[in-house]
KOLMILUM-345389 format. One record per residue (C-alpha): y, z, x; residue in three letters. Coordinates in Angstrom, 2 decimals, decimal comma. Layout:
<sites>
<site><yy>Y</yy><zz>Z</zz><xx>X</xx><rodo>ALA</rodo></site>
...
</sites>
This chain:
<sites>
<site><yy>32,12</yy><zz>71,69</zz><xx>-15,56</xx><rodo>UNK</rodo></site>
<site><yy>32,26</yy><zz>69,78</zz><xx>-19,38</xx><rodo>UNK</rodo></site>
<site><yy>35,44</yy><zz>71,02</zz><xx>-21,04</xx><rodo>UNK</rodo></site>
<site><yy>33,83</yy><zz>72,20</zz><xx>-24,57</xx><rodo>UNK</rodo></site>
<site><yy>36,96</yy><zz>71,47</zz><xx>-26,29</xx><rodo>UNK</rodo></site>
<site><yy>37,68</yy><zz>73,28</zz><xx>-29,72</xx><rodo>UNK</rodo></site>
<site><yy>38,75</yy><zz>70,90</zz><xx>-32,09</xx><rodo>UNK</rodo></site>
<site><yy>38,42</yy><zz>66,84</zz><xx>-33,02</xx><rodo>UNK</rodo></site>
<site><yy>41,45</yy><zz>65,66</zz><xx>-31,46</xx><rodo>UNK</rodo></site>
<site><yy>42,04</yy><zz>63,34</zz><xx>-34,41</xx><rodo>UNK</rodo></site>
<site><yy>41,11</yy><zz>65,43</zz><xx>-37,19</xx><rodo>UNK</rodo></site>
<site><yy>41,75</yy><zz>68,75</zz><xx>-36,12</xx><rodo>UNK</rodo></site>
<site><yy>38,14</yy><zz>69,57</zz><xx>-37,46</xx><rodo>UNK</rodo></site>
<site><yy>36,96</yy><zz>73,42</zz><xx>-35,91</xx><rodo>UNK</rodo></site>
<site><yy>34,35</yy><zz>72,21</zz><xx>-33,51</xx><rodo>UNK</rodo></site>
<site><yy>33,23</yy><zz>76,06</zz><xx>-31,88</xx><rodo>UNK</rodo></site>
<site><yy>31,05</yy><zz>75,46</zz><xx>-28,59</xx><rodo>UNK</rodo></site>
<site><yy>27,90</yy><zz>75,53</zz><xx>-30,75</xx><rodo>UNK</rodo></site>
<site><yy>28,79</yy><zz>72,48</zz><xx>-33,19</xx><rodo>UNK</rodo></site>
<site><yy>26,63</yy><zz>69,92</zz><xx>-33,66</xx><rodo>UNK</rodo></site>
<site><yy>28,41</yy><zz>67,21</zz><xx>-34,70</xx><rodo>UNK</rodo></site>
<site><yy>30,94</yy><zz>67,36</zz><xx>-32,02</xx><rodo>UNK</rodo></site>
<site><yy>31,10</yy><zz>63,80</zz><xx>-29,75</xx><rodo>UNK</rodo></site>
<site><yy>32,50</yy><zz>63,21</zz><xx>-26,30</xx><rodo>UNK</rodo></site>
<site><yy>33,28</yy><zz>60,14</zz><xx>-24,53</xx><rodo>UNK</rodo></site>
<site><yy>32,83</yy><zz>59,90</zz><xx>-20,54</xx><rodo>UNK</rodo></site>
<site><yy>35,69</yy><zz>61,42</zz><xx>-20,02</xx><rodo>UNK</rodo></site>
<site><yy>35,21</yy><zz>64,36</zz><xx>-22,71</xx><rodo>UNK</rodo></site>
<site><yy>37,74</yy><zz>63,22</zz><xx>-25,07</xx><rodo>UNK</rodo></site>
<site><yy>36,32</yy><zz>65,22</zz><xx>-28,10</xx><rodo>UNK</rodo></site>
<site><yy>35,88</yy><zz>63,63</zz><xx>-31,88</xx><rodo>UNK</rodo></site>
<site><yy>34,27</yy><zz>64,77</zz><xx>-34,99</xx><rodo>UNK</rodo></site>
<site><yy>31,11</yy><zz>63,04</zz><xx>-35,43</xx><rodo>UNK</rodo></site>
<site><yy>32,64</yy><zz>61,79</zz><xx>-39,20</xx><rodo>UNK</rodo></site>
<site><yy>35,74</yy><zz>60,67</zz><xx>-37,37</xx><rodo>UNK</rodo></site>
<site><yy>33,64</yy><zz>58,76</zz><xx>-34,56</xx><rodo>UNK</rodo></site>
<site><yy>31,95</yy><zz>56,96</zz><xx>-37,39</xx><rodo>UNK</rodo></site>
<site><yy>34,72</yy><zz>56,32</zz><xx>-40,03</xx><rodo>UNK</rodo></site>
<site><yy>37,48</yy><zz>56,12</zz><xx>-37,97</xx><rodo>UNK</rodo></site>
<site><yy>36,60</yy><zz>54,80</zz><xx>-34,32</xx><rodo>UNK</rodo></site>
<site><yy>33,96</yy><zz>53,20</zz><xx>-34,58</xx><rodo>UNK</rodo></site>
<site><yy>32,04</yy><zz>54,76</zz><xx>-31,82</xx><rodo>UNK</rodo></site>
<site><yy>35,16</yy><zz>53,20</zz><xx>-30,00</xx><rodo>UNK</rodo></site>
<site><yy>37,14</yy><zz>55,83</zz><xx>-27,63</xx><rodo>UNK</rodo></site>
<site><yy>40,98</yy><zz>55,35</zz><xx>-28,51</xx><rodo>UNK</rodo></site>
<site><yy>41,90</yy><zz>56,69</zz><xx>-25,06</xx><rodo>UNK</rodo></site>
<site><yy>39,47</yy><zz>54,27</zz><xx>-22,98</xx><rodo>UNK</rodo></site>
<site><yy>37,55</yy><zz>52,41</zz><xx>-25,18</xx><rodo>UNK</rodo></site>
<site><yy>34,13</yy><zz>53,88</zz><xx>-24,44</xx><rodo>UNK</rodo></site>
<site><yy>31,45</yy><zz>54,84</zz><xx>-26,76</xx><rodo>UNK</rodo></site>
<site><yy>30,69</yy><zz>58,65</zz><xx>-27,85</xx><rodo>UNK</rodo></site>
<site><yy>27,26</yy><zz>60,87</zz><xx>-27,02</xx><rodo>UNK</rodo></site>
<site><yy>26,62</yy><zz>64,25</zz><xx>-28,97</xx><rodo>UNK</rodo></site>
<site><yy>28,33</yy><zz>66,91</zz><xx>-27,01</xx><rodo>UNK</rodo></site>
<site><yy>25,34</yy><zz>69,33</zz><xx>-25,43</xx><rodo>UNK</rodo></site>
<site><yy>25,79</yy><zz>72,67</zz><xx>-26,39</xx><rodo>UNK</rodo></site>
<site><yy>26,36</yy><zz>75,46</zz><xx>-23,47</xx><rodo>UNK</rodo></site>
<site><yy>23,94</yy><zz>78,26</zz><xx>-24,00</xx><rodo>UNK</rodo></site>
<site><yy>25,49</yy><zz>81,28</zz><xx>-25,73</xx><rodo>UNK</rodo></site>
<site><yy>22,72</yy><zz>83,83</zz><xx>-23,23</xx><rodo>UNK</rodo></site>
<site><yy>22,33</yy><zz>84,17</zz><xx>-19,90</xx><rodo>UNK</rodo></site>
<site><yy>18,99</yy><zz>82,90</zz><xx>-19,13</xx><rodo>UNK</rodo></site>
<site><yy>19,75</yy><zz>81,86</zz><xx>-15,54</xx><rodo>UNK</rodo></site>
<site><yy>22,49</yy><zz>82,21</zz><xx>-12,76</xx><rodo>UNK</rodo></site>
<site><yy>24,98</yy><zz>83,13</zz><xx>-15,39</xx><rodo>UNK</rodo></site>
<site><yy>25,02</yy><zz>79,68</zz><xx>-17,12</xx><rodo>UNK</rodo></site>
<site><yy>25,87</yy><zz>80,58</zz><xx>-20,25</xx><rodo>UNK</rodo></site>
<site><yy>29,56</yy><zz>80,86</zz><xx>-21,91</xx><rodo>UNK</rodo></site>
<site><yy>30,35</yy><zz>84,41</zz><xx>-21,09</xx><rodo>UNK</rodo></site>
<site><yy>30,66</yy><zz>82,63</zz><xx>-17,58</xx><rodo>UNK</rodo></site>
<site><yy>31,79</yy><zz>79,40</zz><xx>-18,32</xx><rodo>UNK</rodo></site>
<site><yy>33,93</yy><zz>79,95</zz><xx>-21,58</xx><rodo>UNK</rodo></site>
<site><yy>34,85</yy><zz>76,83</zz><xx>-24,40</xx><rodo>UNK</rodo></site>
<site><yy>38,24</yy><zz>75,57</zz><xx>-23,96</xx><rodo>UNK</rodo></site>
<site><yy>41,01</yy><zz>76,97</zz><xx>-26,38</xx><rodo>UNK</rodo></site>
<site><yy>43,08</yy><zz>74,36</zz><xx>-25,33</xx><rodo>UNK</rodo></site>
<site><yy>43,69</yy><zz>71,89</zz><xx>-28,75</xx><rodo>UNK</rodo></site>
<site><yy>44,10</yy><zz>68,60</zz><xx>-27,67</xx><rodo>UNK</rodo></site>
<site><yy>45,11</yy><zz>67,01</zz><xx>-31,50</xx><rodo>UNK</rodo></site>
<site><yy>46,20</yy><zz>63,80</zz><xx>-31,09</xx><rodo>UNK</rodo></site>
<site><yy>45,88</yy><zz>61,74</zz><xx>-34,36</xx><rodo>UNK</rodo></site>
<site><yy>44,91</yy><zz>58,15</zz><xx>-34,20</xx><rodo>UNK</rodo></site>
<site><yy>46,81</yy><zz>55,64</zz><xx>-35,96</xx><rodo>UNK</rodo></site>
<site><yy>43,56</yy><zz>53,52</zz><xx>-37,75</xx><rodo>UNK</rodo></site>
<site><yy>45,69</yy><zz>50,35</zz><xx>-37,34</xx><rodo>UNK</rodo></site>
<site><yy>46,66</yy><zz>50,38</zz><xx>-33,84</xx><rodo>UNK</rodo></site>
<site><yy>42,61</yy><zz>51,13</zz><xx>-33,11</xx><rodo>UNK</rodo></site>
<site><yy>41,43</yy><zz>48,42</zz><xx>-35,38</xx><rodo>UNK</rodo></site>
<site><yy>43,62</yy><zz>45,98</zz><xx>-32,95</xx><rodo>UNK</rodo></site>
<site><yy>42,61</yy><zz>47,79</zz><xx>-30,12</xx><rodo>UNK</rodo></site>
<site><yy>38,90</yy><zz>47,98</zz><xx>-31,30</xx><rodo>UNK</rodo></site>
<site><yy>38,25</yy><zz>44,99</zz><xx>-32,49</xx><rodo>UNK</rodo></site>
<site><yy>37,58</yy><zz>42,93</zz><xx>-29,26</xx><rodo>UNK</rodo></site>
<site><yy>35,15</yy><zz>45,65</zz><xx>-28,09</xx><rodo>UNK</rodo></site>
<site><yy>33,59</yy><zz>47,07</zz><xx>-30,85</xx><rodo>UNK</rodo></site>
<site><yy>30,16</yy><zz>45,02</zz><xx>-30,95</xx><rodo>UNK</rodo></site>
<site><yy>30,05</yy><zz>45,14</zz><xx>-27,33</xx><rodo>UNK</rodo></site>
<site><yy>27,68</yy><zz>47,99</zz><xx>-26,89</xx><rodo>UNK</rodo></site>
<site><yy>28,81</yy><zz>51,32</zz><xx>-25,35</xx><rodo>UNK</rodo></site>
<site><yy>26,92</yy><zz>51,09</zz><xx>-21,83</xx><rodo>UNK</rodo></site>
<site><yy>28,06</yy><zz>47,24</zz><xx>-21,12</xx><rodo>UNK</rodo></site>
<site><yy>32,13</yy><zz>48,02</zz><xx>-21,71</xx><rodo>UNK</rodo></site>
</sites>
């Protein structure tokens, strides 16, 4: 089950279940898209993967009780600012590498 996390772990930025501009990496570390593009790079500063858009978990039980009365967001803040020089050092030899060949 994807861990909707609820907030960017860099910025801190409110991202509720239903946010648009939230961003995940494989392994669901969570980013604000601003901070994916400003800050990282579309570089992962836990693993050094890319980002996707984060799909949004239906609010209404349409089927099976898939929906987030069932399966509720994380409240669990995972805020863990990056440092923009230590990821410009780590970034650097795998930022124009694209996402699916790192």
């Amino acid at each position: 089950m994807l861990e909707l996390r609820p907030t960017c772990e860099h910025c801190n930025q409110s991202l509720p279940p239903d946010a648009l501009n939230a961003r995940i990496c494989s392994y669901e570390c969570t980013f604000c898209a601003n901070c994916v593009e400003a800050v990282l790079g579309n570089v992962c500063p836990n693993c050094g993967g890319g980002f996707v858009p984060r799909p949004v978990r239906p609010a209404q039980n349409w089927k099976n009780h898939n929906c987030l009365a069932t399966d509720p967001a994380s409240t669990t803040v995972k805020h863990r600012p990056v440092d923009p020089t230590a990821h410009a050092a780590f970034a650097a030899p795998i930022r124009n590498i694209p996402p699916e060949q790192r």
